[in-house]
C-alpha positions in Angstrom: -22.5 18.6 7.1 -21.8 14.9 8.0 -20.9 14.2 12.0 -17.3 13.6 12.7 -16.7 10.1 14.2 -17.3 9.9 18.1 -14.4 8.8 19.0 -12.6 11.5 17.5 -15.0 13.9 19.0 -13.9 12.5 22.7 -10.5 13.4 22.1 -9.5 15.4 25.1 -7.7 19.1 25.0 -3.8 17.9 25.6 -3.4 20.6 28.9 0.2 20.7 27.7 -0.4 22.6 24.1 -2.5 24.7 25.4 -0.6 26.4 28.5 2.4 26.2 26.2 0.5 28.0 22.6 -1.2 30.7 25.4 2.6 31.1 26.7 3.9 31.6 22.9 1.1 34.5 22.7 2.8 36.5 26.2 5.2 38.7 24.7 8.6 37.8 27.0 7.2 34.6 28.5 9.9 32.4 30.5 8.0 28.8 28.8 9.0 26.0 31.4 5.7 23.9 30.1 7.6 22.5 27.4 9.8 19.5 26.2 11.9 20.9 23.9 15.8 20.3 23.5 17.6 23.9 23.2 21.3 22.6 22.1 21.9 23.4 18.5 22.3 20.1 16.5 25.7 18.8 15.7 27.0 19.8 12.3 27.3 16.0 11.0 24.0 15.2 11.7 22.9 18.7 9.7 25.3 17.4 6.8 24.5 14.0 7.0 20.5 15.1 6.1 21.4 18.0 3.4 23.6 15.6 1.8 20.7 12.9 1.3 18.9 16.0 -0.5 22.0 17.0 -3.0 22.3 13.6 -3.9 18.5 13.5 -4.5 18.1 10.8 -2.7 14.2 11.2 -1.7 12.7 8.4 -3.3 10.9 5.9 -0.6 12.8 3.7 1.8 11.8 0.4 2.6 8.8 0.4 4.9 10.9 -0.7 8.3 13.6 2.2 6.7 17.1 1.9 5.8 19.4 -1.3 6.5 21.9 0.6 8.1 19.8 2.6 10.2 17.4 -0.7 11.3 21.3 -1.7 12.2 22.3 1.2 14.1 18.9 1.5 16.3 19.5 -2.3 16.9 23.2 -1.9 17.8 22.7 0.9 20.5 20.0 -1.3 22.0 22.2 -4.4 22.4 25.0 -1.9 23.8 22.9 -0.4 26.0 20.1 -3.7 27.8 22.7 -6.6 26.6 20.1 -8.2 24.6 20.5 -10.2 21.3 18.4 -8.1 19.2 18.7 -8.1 15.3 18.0 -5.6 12.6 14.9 -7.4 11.4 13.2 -6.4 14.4 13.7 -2.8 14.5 11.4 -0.6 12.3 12.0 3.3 11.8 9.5 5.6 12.6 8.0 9.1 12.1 9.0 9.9 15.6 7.7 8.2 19.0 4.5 9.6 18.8 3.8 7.4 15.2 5.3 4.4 17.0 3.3 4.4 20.0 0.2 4.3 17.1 1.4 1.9 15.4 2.3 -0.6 18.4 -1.4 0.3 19.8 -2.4 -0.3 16.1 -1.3 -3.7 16.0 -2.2 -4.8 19.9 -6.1 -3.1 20.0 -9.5 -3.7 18.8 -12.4 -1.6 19.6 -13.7 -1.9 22.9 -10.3 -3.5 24.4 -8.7 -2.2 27.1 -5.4 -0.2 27.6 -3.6 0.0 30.8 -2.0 3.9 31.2 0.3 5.2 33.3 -1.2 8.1 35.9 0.2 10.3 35.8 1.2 9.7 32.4 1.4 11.4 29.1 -1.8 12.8 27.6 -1.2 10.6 23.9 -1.2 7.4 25.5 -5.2 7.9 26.3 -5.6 9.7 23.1 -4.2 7.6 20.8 -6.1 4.6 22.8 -9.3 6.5 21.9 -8.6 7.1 18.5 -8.5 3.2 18.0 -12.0 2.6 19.5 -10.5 1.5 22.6 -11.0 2.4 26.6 -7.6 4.2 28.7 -7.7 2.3 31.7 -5.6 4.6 34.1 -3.3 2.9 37.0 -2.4 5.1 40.1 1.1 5.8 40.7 0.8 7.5 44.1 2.7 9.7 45.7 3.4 7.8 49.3 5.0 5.3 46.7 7.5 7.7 45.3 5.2 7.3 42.3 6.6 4.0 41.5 3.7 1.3 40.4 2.6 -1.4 42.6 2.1 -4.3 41.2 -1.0 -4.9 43.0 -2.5 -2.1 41.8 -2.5 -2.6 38.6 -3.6 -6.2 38.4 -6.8 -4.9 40.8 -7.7 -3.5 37.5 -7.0 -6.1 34.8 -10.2 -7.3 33.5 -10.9 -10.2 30.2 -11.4 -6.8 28.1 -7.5 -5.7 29.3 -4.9 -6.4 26.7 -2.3 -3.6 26.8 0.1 -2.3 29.3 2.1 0.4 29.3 5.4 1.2 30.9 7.2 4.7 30.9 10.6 5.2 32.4 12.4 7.1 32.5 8.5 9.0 32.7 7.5 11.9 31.5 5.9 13.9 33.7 7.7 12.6 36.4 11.7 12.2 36.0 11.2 8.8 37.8 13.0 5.5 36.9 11.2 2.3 37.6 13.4 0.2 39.6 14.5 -3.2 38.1 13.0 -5.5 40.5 9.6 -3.5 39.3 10.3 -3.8 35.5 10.7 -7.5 36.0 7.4 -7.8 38.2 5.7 -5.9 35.1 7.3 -8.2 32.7 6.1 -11.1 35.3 2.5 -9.1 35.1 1.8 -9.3 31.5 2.7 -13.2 31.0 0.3 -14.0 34.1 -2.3 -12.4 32.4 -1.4 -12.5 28.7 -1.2 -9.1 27.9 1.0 -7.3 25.4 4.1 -4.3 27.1 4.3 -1.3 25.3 7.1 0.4 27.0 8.0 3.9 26.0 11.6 4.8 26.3 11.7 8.0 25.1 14.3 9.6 27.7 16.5 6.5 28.0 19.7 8.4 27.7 18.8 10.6 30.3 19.0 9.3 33.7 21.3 10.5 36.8 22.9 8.0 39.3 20.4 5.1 38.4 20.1 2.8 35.6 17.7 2.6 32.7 15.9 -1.1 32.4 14.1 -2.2 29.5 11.1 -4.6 30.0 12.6 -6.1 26.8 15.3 -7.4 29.3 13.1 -10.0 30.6 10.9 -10.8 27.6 11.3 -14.3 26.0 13.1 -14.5 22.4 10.3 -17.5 21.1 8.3 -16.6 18.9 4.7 -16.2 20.0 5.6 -15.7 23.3 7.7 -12.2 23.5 5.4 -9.6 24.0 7.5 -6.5 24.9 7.4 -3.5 22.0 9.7 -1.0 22.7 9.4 2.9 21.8 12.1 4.9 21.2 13.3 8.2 19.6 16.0 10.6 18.8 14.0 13.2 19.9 15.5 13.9 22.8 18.2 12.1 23.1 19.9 14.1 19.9 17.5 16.9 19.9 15.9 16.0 16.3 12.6 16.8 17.5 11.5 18.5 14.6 13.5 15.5 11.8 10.4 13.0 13.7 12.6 10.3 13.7 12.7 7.3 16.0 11.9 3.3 16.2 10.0 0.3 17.3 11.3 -2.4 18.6 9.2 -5.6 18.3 9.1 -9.4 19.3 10.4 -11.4 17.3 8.3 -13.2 14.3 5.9 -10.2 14.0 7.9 -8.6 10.8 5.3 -9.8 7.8 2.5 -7.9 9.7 4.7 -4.8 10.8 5.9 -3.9 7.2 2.1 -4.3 6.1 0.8 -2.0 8.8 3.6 0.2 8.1 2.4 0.7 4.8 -0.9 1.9 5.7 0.0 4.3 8.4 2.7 6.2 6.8 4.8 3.7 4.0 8.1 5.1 5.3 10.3 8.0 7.4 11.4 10.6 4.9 15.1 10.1 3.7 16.4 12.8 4.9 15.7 12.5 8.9 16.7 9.0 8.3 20.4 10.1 7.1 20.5 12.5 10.3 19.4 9.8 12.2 22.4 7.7 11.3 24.8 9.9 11.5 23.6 10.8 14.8 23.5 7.0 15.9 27.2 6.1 14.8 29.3 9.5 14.7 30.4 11.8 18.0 28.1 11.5 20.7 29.1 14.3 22.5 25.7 16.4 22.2 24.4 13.2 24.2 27.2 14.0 26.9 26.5 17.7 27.5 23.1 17.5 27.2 22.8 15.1 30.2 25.3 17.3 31.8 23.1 20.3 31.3 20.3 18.9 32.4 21.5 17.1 35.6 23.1 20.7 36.6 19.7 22.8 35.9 17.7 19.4 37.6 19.8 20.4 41.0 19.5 24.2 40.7 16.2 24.0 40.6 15.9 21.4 43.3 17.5 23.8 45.4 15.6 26.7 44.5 12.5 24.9 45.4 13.6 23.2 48.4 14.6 27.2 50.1 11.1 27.9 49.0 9.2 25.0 51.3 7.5 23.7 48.1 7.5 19.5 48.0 9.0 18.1 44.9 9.9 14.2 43.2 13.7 14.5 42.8 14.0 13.4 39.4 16.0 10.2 38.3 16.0 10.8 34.6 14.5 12.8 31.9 14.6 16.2 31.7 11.3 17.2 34.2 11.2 18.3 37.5 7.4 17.1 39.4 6.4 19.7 41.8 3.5 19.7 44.5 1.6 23.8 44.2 -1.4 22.0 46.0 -1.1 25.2 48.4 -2.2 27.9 46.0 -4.4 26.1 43.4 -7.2 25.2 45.3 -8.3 22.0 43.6 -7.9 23.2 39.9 -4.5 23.2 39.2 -5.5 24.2 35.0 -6.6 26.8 35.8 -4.2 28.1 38.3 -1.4 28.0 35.8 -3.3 29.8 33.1 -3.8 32.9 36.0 -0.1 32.3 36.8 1.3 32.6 33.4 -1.1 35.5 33.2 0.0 37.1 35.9 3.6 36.2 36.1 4.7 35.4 32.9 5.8 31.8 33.3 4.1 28.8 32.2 4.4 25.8 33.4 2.6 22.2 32.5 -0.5 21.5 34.8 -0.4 18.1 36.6 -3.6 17.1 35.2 -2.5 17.2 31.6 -1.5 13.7 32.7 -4.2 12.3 34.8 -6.0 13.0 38.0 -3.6 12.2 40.1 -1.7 15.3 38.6 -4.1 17.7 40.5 -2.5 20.3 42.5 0.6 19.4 40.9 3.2 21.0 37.8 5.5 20.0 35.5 8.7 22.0 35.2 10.9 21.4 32.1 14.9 21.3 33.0 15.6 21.6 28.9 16.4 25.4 28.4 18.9 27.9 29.8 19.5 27.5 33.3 19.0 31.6 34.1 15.3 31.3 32.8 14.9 28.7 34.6 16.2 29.6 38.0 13.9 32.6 37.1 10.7 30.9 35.9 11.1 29.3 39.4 11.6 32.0 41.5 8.3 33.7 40.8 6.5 30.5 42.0 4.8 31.3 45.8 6.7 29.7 48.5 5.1 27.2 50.6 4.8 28.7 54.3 
């Protein structure tokens, strides 16, 4: 049998999957390891998809996807960073995940380098290595609120570097980056000519703090922009499974994006597209009580970790809680939560699913029912 390619065969284990499928195989498991919305979806956006369907309406899209939808995403953004973005530049995707590949898709050749958040979500290095090119991991520390330093992150920028990417609100850790950071980034990237991919899955999910877009401080000429943005309705609609979301790039790039487009997946299916408007322009009441929900189970379990001594990030935005278990899981923090889960029946996401710097740390997902939450996080040893 022929060899698989190498780079395919480096491809890491994603820490996250595999604590979370173990924790679907424990009868009565309480699953905090887990980003999944639990509201059920709002009957228009249900109608909006099965009404594509009656109509029959499942022939392709255009490659960047339906007018009205490339309209909608680029509405919301204006609304929401007070930029002047068009249509044109906004290109529907098979969820973030398909966006994030084909940004890195367009920036990457093999052997460059791609500047990752750490901690950081495990796709950004594996979708790096899947296009022949080396993760280069920048720290963001703890006795920095895990905030990046600029300094930092230019320490490692090398001729070979031509990526960066930005995460905020983050997943794993709830934080926001500040805007005097997001500018310095910006700042960052034109020093050294390198490409911002900034992944703004959890924008409409932040508490008491604002959500910034690098895109803010990008240039609108041609040839000099260099901000893509990543976003999805994922999350903030709960359409995880519709894989529906959109990339947002500079400005004179659209001949090349349609024709990449067409070679990674030619279009989103019609259906999630439909949802995906009427999600965009009708009630947005899910987006209201979901942010409610999750700020409420965010300070319950605050408070329940706080009474048990156990240090903690207090989360800005998403839907995460960042917790510090370095006192019980003696250096290997994997494999601690695999005994807890096995011995408690709660699973939560190891830090280092999302870098080193993750060691001794978990991820705790705010998302589901407050009671298993409270729960889930009540079985976790205090901190004496």
């Amino acid at each position: 049998m022929p060899h698989l390619a190498e780079h395919v065969r480096d491809v890491p284990v994603n820490q996250i999957r595999e604590i979370t499928e173990a924790a679907w195989n424990t009868p009565d498991a309480i699953v905090l390891s887990i980003g999944e919305p639990g509201f059920p979806l709002p009957r228009h956006v249900l109608d909006a998809g099965m009404a594509c369907l009656d109509r029959d309406e499942t022939n392709y899209t255009p490659n960047a996807g339906l007018p009205a939808l490339r309209e909608a995403f680029a509405a919301r953004f204006r609304e929401q960073q007070h930029l002047d973005i068009g249509p044109e530049r906004v290109y529907v995707v098979d969820g973030a995940q398909q966006g994030l590949h084909f940004a890195m898709s367009l920036l990457l050749s093999p052997g460059d380098e791609i500047l990752i958040p750490d901690p950081g979500y495990p796709t950004f290095a594996m979708t790096g290595r899947l296009l022949h090119a080396v993760p280069v991991r920048y720290p963001l520390y703890p006795h920095h609120g895990f905030q990046p330093h600029i300094e930092d992150i230019e320490a490692l920028i090398t001729p070979a570097t031509k990526v960066l990417v930005v995460n905020s609100p983050s997943n794993p850790l709830g934080a926001v980056i500040q805007e005097d950071t997001v500018r310095q980034l910006v700042e960052l990237a034109v020093r050294h000519d390198l490409w911002i991919i900034s992944d703004e899955c959890y924008e409409a999910f932040t508490f008491d703090v604002p959500h910034v877009s690098p895109a803010r401080f990008d240039s609108d000429v041609p040839g000099k922009a260099r901000v893509f943005t990543s976003l999805t309705l994922s999350k903030t609609y709960g359409l995880t499974g519709l894989r529906i979301g959109a990339l947002v790039c500079p400005p004179g790039l659209e001949k090349t994006m349609n024709n990449v487009m067409e070679a990674i997946v030619s279009c989103v299916a019609s259906p999630s597209q439909y949802a995906a408007l009427a999600a965009l322009t009708g009630p947005q009441d899910y987006v209201a009580t979901a942010r409610g929900h999750y700020r409420g189970n965010r300070d319950a379990a605050s408070r329940a970790l706080e009474a048990k001594g156990i240090p903690f990030l207090g989360a800005q935005g998403a839907f995460y809680l960042w917790a510090d278990l370095s006192h019980v899981s003696q250096g290997n923090i994997r494999a601690w939560v695999r005994s807890f889960l096995a011995d408690s029946g709660v699973a939560f996401a190891p830090g280092t699913a999302f870098g080193p710097i993750g060691e001794g740390w978990i991820r705790i997902a705010l998302c589901g029912e407050q009671k298993d939450l409270l729960d889930g996080v009540s079985r976790l040893p205090a901190r004496v």
